[in-house]
N, C-alpha and C positions, 0 to 999 in steps of 0.2 A: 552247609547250606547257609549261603547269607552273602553280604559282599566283601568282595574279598578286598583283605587288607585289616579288616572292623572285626568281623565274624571267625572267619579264617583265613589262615595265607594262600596264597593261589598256588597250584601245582603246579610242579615245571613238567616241562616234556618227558613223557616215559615213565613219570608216578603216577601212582592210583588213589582214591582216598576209598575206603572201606564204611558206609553207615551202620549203623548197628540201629534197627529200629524194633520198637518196645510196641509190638501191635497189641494194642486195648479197644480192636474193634470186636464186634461182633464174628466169630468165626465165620467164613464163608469165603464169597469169589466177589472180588473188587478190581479195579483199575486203574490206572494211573497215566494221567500226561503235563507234559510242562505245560507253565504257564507262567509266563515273563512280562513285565512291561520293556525290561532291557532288552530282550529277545525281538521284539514288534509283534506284528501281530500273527506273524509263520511260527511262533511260539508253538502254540497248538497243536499242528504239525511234527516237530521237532522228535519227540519222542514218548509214546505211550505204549503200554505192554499192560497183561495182568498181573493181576495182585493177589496169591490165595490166603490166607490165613486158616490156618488151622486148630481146632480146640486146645487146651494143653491138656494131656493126662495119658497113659499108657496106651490106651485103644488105638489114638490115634496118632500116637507116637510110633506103631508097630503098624500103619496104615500108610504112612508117609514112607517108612522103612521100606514096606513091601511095592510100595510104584516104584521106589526106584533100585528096587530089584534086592533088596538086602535082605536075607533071610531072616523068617522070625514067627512066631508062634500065635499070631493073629487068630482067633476060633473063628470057622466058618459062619458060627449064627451071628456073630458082633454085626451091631444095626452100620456099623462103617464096613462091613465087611464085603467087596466088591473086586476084581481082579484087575482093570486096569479107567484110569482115570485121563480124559483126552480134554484139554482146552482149545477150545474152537474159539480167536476172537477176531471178531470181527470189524473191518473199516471202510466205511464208503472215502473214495479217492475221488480225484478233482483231476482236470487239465489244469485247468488256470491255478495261479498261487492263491492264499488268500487274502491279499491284497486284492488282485482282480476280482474275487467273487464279493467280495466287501464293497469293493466300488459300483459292482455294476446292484448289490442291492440298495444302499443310500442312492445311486443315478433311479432309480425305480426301472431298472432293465427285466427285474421279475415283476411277477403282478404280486398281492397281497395274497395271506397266508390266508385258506381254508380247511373247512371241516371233510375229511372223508368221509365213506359209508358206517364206519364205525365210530364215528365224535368225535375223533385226535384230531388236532389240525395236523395240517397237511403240510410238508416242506414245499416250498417253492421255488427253489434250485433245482436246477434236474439234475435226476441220475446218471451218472458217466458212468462207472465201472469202482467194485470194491474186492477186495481180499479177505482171505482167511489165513490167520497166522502168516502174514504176509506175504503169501502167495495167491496168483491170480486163478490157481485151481488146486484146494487142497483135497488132497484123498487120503481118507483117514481110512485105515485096514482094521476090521475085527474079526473073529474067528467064532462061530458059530456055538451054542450053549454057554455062551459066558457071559458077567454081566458087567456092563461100561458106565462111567460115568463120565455125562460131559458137560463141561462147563464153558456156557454157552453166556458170550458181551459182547455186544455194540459198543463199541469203543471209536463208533464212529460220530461224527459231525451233525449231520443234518436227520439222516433217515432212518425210519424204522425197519428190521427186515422180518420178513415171515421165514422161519425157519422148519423145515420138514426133513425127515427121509420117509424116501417110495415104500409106501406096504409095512411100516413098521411105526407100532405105535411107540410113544416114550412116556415114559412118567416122571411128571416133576414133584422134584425134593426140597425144592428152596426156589426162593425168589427174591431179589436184591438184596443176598445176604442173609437174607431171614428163613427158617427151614418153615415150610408150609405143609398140611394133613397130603401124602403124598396122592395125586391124581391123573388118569390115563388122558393123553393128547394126542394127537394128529399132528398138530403144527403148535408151535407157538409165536409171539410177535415179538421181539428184542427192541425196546425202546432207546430211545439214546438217556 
């Protein structure tokens, strides 16, 4: 990470460079996307995904094991104790680049930003169409008496979304990282 030449040498065609990163955050569900000046301002765009961080210590060492299928001796009661773990992230998309949606906001082509019924200001871009895990329609499969856990980001630009499934309530565990007294919900709202 840095420029190249100063920092590091630049890759040539066909090598990889490998990061080794030291996460000292808060264990939980995070994200990530570029952000360049060299880039311009499609930076943004370019490339963002999630980010999980996990606690360190045995529980969840043998949690990590077990999503991704490796057998292991995990006890049913362990408060991490859950069968499969699904990340849902989500992006509102654009037609235009954003260069065009930059220009037509400094040209004053939106009007200014308000309040909704619930006190957020309101984006003033409209909505075109977004994805899950980068598809324009994802269908995530569960299997009946088991319990999921999903890790639910806006990872997107401008807007908020409300998130629900029909007839089933969910309970949150955590919010922005932080684990909160867990509570039953209907819907939740994903801020950006």
């Amino acid at each position: 990470d840095g420029a190249v030449g100063i920092a590091q040498c630049p890759l040539s065609d066909g090598n990889s460079f490998t990061y080794d990163i030291l996460a000292i955050e808060t264990p939980g569900t995070y994200w990530y996307h570029t952000q360049s000046g060299h880039m311009g301002i499609d930076s943004y765009d370019a490339v963002r995904g999630p980010l999980i961080v996990h606690p360190n210590g045995t529980d969840f060492r043998l949690l990590v094991d077990k999503l991704n299928d490796v057998p292991n001796d995990l006890p049913d009661d362990s408060p991490v104790a859950y069968e499969s773990e699904r990340i849902l992230f989500f992006q509102d998309v654009f037609l235009l680049s954003q260069q065009q949606r930059y220009a037509q906001h400094i040209g004053n082509l939106y009007g200014p930003a308000s309040n909704n019924e619930d006190g957020f200001i309101a984006a003033t871009t409209p909505w075109e169409f977004g994805t899950c895990n980068g598809k324009l329609r994802e269908i995530i499969t569960v299997l009946p008496n088991r319990k999921y856990k999903f890790r639910l980001i806006n990872g997107g630009l401008h807007h908020a979304l409300r998130i629900s499934i029909d007839s089933f309530p969910m309970t949150v565990v955590a919010a922005d990282s932080e684990p909160v007294e867990p509570y039953k919900v209907d819907e939740v709202v994903l801020h950006v």
